[in-house]
C-alpha positions as a LaTeX table, in Angstrom:
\begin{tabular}{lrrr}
\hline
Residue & $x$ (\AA) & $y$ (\AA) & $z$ (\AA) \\
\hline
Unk1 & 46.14 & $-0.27$ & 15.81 \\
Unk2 & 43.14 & 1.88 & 15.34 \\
Unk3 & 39.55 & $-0.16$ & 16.40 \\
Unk4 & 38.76 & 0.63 & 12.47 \\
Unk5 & 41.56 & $-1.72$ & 10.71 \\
Unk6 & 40.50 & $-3.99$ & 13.35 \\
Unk7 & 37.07 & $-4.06$ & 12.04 \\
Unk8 & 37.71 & $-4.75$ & 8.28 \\
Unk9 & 37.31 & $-8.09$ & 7.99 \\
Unk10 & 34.02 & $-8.39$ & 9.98 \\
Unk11 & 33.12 & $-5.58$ & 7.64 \\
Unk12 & 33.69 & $-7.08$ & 4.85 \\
Unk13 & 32.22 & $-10.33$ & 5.89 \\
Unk14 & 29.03 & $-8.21$ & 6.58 \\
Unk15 & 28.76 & $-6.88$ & 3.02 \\
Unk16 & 29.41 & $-10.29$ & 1.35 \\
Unk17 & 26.18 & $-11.73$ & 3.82 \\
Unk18 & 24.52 & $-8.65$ & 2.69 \\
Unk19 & 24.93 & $-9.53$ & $-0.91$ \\
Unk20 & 24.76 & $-13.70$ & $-0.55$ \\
Unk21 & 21.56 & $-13.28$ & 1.05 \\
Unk22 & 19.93 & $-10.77$ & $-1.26$ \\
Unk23 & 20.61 & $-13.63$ & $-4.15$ \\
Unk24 & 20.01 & $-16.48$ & $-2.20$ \\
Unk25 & 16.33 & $-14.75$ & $-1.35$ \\
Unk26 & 15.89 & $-13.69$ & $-4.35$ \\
Unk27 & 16.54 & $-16.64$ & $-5.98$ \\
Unk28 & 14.27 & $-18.69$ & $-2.91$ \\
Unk29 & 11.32 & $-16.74$ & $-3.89$ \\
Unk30 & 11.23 & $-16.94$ & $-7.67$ \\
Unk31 & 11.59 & $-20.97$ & $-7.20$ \\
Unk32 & 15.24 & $-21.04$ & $-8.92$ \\
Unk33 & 17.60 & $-23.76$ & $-8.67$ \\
Unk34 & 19.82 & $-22.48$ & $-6.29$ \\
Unk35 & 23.23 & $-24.23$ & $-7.45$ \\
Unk36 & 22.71 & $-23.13$ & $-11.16$ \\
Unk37 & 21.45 & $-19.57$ & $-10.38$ \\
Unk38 & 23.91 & $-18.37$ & $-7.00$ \\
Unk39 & 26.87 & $-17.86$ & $-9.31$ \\
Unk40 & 24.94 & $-15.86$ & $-11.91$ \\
Unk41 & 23.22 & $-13.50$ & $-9.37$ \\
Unk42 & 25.91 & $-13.29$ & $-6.75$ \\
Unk43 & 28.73 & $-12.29$ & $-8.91$ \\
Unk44 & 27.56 & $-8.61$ & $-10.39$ \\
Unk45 & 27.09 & $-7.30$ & $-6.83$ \\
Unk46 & 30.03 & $-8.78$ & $-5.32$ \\
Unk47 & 31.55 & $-7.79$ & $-8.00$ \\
Unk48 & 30.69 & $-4.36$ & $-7.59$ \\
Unk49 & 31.14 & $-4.13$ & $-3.77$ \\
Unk50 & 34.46 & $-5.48$ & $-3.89$ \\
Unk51 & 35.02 & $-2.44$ & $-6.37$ \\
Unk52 & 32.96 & $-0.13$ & $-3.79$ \\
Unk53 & 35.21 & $-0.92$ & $-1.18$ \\
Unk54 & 38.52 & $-0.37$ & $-3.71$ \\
Unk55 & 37.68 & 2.91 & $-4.80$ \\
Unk56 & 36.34 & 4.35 & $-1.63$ \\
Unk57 & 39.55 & 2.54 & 0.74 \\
Unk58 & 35.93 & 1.55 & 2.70 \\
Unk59 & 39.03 & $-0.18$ & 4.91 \\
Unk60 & 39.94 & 2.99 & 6.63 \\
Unk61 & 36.76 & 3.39 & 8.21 \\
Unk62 & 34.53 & 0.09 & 7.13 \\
Unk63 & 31.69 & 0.92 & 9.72 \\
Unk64 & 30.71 & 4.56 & 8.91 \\
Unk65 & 27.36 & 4.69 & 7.23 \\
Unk66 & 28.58 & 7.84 & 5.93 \\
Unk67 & 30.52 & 8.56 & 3.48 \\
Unk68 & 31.86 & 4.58 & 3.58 \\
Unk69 & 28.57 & 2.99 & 3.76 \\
Unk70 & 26.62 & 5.09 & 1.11 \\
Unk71 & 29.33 & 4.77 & $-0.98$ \\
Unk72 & 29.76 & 0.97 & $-1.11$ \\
Unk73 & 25.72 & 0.75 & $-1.26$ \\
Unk74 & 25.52 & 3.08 & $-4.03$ \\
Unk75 & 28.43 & 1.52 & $-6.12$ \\
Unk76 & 27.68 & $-2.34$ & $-4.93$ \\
Unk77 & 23.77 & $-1.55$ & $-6.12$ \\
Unk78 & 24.38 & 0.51 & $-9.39$ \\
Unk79 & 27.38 & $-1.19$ & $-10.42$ \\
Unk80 & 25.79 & $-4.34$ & $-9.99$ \\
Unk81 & 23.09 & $-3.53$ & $-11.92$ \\
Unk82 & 25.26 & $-2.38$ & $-14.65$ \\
Unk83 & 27.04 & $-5.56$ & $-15.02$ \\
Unk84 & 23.67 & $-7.56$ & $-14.69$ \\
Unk85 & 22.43 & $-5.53$ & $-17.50$ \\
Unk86 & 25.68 & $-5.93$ & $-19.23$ \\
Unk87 & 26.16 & $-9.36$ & $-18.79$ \\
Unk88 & 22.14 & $-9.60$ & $-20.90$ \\
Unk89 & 20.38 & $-10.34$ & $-17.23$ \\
Unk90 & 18.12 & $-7.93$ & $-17.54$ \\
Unk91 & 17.09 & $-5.19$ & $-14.91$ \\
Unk92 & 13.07 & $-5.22$ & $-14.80$ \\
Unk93 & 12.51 & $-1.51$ & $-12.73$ \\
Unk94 & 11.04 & $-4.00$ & $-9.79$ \\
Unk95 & 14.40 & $-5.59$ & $-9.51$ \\
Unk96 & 16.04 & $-2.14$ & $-9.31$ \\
Unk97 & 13.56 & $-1.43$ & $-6.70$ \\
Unk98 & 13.97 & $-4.38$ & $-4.78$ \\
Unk99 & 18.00 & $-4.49$ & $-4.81$ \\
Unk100 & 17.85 & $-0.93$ & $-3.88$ \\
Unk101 & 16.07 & $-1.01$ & $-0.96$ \\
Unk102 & 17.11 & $-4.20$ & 0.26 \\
Unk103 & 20.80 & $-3.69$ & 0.21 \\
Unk104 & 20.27 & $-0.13$ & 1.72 \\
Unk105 & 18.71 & $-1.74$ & 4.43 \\
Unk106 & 21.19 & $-4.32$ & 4.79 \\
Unk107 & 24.18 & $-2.99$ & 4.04 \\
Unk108 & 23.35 & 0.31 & 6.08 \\
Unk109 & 22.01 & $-1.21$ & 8.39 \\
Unk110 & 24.32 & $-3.32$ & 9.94 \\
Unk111 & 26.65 & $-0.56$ & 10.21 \\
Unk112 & 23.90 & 2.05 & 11.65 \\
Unk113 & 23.82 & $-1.11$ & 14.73 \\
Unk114 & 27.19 & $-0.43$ & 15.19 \\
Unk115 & 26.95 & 3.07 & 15.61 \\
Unk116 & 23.98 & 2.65 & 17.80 \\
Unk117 & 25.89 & 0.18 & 20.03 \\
Unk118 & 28.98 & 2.47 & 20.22 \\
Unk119 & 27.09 & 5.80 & 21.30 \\
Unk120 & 25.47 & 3.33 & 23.68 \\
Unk121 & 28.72 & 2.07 & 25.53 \\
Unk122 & 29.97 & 4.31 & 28.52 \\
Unk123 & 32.68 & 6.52 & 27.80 \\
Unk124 & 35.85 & 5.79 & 30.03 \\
Unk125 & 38.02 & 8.72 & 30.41 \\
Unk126 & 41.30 & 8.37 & 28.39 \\
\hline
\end{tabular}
């Protein structure tokens, strides 16, 4: 079993955080209820990440920044969007900003610490 497949499911994990906490501050710092308004942020993005990982098979190589990484960002942030805007949540451009940058950070992110840890590990010879 490639260290990849064993990886999925702490990737995916780290998306969903990526995506629960981007609502949850989100919602924190605009004083909404929190029970009433998790469901209605949360579920565009997820949404759209769980398609992001679908349609790019993110599982074969779920720590890559690139091409898996970018990918899922891109479609878990613009696919989002379009199903917030969809859905008649609105997308003010400072939201667009904000989910933009935030994600790419976050969902980039973790997985550039992976690399960084892995090019930091000695190489054993095989």
């Amino acid at each position: 079993m490639s260290s990849a497949r064993v990886l999925v499911w702490p990737a995916v994990l780290a998306d969903a955080a990526c995506v629960l906490v981007f609502a949850v501050t989100g919602i924190a710092s605009h004083d909404g209820s929190m029970i009433t308004a998790l469901g209605r942020v949360v579920w565009p993005f997820a949404l759209a990440a769980a398609l992001g990982w679908a349609l790019t098979r993110a599982w074969r190589e779920p720590t890559r920044i690139w091409p898996t990484g970018v990918l899922v960002w891109f479609m878990t942030v613009f696919g989002g969007l379009a199903l917030r805007d969809v859905s008649g949540q609105g997308v003010a451009w400072t939201f667009v900003l904000v989910t933009t940058l935030f994600l790419a950070l976050t969902m980039l992110g973790w997985r550039g610490v992976v690399a960084a840890v892995r090019r930091a590990r000695p190489r054993t010879p095989a």
